[in-house]
Backbone as CSV, one residue per row, in Angstrom:
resi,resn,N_x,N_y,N_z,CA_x,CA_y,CA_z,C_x,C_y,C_z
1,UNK,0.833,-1.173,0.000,0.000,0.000,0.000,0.883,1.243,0.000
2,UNK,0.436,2.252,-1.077,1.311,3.328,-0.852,0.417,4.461,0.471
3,UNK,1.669,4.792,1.054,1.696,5.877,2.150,1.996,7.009,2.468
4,UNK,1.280,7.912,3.330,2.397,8.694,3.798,1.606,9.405,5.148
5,UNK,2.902,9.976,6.108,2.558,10.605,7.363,2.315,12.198,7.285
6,UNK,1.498,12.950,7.780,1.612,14.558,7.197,0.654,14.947,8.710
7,UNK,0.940,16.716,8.309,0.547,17.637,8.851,-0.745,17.865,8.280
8,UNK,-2.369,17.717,8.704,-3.039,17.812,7.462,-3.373,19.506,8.155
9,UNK,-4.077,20.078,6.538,-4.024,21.330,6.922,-5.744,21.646,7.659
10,UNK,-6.388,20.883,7.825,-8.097,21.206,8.130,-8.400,21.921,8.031
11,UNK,-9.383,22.845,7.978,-10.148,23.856,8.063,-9.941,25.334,8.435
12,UNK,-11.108,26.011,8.482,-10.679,27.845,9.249,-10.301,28.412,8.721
13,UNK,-9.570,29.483,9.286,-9.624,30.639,8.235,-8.263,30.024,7.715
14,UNK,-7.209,29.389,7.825,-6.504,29.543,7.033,-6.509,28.649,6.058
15,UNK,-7.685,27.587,5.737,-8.034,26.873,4.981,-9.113,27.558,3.404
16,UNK,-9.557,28.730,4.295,-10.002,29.626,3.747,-9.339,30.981,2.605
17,UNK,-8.468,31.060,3.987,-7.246,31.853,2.848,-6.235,31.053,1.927
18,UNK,-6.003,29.892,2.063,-5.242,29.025,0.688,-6.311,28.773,-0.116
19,UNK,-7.708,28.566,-0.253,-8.770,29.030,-1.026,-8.758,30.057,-2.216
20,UNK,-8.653,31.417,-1.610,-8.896,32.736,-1.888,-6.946,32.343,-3.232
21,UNK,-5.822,32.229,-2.547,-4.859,32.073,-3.518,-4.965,30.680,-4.544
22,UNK,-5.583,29.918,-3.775,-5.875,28.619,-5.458,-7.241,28.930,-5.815
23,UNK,-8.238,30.001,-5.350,-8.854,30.511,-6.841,-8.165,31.070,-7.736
24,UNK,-6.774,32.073,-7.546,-5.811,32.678,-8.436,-5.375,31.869,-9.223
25,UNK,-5.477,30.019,-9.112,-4.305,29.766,-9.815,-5.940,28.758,-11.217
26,UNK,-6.709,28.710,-10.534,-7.967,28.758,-11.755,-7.713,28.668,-13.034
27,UNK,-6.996,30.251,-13.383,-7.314,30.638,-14.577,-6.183,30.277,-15.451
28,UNK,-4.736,29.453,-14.580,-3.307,29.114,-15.056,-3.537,27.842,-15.989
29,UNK,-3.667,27.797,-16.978,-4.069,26.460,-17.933,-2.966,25.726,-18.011
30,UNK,-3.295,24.457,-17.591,-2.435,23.674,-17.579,-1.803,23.203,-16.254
31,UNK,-2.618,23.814,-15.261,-2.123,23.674,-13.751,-3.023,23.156,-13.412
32,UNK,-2.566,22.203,-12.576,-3.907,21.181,-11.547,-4.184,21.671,-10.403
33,UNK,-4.492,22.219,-9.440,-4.746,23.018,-8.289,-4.591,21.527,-6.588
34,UNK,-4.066,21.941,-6.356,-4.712,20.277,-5.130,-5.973,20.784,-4.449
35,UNK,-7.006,19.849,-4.653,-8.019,19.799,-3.695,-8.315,20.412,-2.165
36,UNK,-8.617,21.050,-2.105,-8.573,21.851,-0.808,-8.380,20.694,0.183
37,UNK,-9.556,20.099,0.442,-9.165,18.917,1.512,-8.232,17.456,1.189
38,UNK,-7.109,17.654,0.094,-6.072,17.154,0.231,-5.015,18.081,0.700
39,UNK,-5.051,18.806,1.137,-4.003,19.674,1.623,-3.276,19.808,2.388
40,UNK,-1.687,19.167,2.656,-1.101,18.355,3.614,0.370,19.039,3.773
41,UNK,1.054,19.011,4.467,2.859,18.842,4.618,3.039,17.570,5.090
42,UNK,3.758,16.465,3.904,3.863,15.088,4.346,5.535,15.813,4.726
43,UNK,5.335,14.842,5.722,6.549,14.440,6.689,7.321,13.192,6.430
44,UNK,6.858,12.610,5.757,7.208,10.482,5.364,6.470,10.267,4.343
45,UNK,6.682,9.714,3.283,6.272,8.755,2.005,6.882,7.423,2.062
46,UNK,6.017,6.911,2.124,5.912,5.429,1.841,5.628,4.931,0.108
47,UNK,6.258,4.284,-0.492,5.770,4.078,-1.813,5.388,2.911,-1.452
48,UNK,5.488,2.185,-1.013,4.685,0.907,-0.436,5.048,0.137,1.183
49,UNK,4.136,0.177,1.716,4.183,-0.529,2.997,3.473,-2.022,3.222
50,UNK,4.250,-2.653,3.296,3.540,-3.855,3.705,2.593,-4.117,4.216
51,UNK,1.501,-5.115,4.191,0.773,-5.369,5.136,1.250,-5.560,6.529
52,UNK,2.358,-5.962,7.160,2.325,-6.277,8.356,3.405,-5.070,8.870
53,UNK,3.818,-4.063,7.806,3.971,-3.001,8.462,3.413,-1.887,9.168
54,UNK,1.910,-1.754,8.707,1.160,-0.822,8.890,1.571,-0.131,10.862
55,UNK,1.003,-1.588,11.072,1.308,-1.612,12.343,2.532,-0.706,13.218
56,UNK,3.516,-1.357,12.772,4.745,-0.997,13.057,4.778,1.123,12.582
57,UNK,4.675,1.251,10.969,4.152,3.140,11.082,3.134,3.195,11.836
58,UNK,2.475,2.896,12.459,1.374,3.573,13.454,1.991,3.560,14.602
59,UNK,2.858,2.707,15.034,3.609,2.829,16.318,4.784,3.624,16.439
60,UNK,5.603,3.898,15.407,6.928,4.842,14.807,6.069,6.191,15.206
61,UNK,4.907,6.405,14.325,4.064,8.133,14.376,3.407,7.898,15.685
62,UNK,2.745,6.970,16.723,2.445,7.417,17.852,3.627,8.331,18.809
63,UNK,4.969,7.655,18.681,6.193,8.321,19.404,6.524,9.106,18.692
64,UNK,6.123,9.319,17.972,6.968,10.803,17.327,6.005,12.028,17.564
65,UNK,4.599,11.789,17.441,3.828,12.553,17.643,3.519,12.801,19.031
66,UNK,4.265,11.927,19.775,3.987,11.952,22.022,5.020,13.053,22.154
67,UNK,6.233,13.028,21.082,7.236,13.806,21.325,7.348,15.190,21.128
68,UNK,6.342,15.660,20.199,6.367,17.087,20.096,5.073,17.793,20.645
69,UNK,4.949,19.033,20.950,4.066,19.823,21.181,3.091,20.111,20.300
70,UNK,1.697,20.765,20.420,1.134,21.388,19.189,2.151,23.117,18.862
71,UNK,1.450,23.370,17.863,2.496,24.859,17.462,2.082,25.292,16.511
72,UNK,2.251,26.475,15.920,1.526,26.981,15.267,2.410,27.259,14.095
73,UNK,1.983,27.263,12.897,3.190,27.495,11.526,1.978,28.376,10.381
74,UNK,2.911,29.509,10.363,2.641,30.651,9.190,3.111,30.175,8.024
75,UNK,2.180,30.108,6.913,2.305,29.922,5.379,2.363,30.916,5.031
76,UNK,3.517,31.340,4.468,4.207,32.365,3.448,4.893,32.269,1.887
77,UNK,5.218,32.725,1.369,6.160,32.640,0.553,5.803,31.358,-0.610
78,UNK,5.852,32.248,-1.998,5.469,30.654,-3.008,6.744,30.300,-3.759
79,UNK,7.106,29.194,-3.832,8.055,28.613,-4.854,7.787,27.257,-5.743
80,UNK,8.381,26.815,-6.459,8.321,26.118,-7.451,9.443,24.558,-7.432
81,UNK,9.059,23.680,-7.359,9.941,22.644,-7.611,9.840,22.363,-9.147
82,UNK,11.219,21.665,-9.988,12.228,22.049,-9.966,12.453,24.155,-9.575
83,UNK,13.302,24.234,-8.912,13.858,25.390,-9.125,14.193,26.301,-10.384
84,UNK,14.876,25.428,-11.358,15.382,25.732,-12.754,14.532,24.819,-13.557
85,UNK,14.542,25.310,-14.673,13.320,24.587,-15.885,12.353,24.597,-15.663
86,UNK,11.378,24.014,-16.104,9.872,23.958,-15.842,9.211,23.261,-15.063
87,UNK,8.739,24.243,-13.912,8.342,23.600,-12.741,7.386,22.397,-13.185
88,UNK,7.258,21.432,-12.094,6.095,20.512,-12.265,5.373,20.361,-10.775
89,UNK,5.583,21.713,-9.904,4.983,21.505,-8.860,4.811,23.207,-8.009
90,UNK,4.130,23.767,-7.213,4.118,24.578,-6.845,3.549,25.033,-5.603
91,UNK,4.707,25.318,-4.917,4.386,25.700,-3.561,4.142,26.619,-2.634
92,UNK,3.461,26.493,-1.639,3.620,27.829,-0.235,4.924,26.930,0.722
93,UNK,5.213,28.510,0.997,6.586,27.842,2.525,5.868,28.387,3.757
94,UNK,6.692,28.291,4.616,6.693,28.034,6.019,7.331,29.610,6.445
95,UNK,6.901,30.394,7.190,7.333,31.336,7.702,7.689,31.053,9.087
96,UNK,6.850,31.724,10.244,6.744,31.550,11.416,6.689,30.054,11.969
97,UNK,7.651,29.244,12.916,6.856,28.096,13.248,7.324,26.749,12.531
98,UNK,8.429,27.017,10.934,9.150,26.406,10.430,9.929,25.429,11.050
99,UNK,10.791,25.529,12.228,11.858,25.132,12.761,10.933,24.106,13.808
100,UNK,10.305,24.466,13.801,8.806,23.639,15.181,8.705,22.221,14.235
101,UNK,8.275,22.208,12.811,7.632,21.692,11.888,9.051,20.569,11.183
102,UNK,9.980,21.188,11.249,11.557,20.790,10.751,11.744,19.684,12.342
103,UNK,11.538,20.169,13.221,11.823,19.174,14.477,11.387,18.331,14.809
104,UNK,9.763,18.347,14.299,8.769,17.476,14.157,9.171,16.259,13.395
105,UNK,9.439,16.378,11.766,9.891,15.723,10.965,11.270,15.075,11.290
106,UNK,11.988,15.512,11.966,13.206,15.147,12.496,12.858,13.951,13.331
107,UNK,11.947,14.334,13.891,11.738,13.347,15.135,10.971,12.255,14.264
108,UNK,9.863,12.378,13.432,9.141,11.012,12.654,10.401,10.133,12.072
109,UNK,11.347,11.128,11.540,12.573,10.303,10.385,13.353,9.637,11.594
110,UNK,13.581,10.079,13.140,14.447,9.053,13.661,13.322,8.093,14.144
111,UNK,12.134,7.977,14.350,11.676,7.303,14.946,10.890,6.196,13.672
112,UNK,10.514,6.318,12.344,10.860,5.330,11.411,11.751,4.586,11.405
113,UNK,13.124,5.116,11.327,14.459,4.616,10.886,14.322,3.677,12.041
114,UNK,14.154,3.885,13.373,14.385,2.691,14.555,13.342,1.925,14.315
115,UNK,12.088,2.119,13.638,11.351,0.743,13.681,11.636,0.253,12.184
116,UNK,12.583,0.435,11.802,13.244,-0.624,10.353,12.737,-0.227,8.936
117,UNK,12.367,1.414,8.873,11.840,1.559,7.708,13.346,2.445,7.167
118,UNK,13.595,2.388,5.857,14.385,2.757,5.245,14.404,4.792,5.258
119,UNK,15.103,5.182,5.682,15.633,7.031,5.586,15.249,7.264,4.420
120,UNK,14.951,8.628,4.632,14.259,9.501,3.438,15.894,9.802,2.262
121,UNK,15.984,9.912,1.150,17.168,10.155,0.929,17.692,11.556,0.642
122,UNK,16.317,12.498,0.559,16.429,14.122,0.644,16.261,14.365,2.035
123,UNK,16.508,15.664,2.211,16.289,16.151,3.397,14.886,16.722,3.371
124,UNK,14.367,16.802,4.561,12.910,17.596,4.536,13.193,19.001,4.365
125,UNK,12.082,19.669,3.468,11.974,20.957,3.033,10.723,21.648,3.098
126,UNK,9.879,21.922,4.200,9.146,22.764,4.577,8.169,22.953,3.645
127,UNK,7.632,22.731,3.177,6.395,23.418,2.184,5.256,22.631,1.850
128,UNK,3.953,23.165,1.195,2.774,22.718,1.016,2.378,23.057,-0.527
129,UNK,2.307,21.802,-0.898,1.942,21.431,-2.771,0.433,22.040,-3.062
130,UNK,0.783,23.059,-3.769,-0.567,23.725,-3.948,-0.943,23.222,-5.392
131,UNK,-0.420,23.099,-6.424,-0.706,22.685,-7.607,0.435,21.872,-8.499
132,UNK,-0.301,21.263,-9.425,1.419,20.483,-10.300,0.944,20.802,-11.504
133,UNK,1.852,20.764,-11.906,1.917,21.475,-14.238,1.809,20.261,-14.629
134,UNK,1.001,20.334,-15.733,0.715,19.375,-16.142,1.684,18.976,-17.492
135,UNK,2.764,20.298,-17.620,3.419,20.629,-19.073,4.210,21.376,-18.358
136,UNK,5.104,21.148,-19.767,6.132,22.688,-19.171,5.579,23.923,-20.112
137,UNK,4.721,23.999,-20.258,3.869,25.702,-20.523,3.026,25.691,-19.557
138,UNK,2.396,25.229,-18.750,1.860,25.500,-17.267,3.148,25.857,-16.179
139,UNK,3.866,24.719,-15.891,5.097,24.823,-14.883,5.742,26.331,-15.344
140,UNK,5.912,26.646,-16.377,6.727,28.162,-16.588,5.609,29.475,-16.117
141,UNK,4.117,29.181,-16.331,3.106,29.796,-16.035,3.112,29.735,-14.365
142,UNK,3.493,28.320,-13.968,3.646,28.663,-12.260,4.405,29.381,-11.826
143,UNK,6.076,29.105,-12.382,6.794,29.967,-12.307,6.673,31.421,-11.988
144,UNK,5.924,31.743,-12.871,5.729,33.094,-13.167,4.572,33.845,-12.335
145,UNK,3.563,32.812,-11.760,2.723,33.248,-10.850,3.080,33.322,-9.514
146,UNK,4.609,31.926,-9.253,5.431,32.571,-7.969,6.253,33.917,-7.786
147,UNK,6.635,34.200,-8.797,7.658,35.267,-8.813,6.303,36.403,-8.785
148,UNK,5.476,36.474,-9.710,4.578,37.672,-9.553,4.220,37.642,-8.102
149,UNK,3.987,36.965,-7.121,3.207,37.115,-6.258,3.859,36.943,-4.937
150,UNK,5.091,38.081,-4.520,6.299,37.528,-3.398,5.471,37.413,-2.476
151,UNK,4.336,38.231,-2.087,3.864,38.592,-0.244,2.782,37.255,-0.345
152,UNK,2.673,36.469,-1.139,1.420,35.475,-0.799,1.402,35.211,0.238
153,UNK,0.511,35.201,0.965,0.373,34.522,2.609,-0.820,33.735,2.705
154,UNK,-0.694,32.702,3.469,-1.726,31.706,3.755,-2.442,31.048,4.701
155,UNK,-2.014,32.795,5.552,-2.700,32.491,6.999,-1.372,31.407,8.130
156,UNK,-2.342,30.983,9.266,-1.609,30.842,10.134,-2.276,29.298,10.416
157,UNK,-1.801,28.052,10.606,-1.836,26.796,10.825,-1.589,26.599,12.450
158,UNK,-2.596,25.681,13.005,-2.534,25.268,14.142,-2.365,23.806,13.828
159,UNK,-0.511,23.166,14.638,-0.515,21.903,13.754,-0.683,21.203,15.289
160,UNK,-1.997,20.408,15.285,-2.068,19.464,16.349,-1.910,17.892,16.681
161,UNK,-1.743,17.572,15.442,-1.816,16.143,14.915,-0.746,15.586,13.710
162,UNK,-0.768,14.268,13.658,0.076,13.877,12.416,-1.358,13.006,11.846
163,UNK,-0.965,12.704,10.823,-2.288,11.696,9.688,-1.323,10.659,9.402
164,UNK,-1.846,9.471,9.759,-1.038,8.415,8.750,-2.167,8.243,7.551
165,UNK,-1.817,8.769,6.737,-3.043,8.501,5.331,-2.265,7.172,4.305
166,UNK,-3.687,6.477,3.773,-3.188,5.632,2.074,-3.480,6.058,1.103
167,UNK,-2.724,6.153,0.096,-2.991,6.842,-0.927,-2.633,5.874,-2.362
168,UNK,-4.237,5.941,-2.648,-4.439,4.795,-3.759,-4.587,6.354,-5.203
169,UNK,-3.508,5.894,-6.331,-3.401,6.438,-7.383,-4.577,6.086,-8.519
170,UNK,-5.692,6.895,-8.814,-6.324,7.145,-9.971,-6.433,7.697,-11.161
171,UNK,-7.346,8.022,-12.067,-7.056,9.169,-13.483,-7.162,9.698,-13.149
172,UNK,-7.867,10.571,-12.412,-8.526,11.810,-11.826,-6.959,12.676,-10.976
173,UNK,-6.190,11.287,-10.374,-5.449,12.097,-9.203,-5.354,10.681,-8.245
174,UNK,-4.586,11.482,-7.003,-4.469,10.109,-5.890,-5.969,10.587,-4.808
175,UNK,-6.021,9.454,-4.292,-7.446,9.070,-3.458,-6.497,9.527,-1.831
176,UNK,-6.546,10.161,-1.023,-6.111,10.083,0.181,-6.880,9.594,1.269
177,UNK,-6.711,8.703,2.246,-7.721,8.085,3.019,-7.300,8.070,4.569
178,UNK,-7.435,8.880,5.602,-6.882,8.402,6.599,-6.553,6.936,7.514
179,UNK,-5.520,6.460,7.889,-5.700,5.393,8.419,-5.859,5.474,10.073
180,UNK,-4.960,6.258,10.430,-4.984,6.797,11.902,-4.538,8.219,12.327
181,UNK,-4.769,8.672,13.242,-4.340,10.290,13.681,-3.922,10.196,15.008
182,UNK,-2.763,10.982,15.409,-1.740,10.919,16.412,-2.152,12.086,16.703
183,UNK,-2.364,12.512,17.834,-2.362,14.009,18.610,-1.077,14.337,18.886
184,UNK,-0.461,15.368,19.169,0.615,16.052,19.485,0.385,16.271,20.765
185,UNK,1.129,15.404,21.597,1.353,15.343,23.410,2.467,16.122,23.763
186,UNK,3.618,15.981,23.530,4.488,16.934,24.045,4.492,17.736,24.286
187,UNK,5.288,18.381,25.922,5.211,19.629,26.560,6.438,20.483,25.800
């Protein structure tokens, strides 16, 4: 089963205000927008987990999620993966609350790695997938809607939880499904 662990973004106003900026991106042809209520910072991807692993990530994200606090993280700033050439993805960053969110993930990646799942081989990088190009004449159109738009802001995130979600791939897009949710215990 493919996987992954995330920050989901729920509701309120700041679910409201990433709204108000992916109506902007509407009119970008050739850009896919993500679904409002897929709207996540994964922390862990799984491209496939075993059946008799499941278990084992639900017990890795219970301790990782006992370990940190709730906290709050400001969405700011849009950029583009690739950096150079034509994007095929496009993002908000992390302002306020970043380093909270970076410690978090720190803590899921050591606490995977000890229950026997294989290290991420990038480092984690802060941000939330607002749309993907479907071309590189959309991705240059994202481009260009990051650079037009430095002050984007996306409101303010209250992160209280982790999601272990499955994510079954369709035509349409991927299906996201929660499997379990970890509260954030730490003092």
């Amino acid at each position: 089963m493919r996987a992954f662990l995330a920050v989901p973004i729920g509701g309120g106003e700041t679910l409201r205000r990433l709204r108000e900026g992916l109506g902007r991106l509407e009119g970008i042809r050739g850009l896919r927008p993500v679904p409002p209520h897929q709207l996540h910072f994964t922390l862990k991807f799984f491209e496939e987990v075993p059946a008799d692993g499941v278990a084992a990530a639900k017990e890795a994200a219970a301790r990782a999620a006992a370990s940190a606090a709730p906290f709050s993280l400001e969405l700011a700033g849009l950029g583009v993966f690739p950096p150079r050439g034509p994007a095929r993805v496009l993002w908000v960053g992390c302002a306020g609350g970043s380093g909270a969110l970076v410690s978090l993930a720190s803590a899921v990646e050591r606490e995977f790695t000890l229950a026997g799942f294989p290290p991420e081989a990038r480092p984690f990088s802060p941000h939330l997938t607002l749309a993907r190009a479907k071309d590189p004449g959309a991705g240059r159109r994202a481009s260009d809607f990051a650079t037009g738009n430095p002050d984007f802001e996306g409101g303010v995130l209250s992160v209280t939880e982790l999601v272990l979600f499955g994510s079954v791939l369709g035509p349409s897009g991927a299906i996201h499904t929660p499997l379990s949710r970890f509260p954030l215990a730490g003092s």
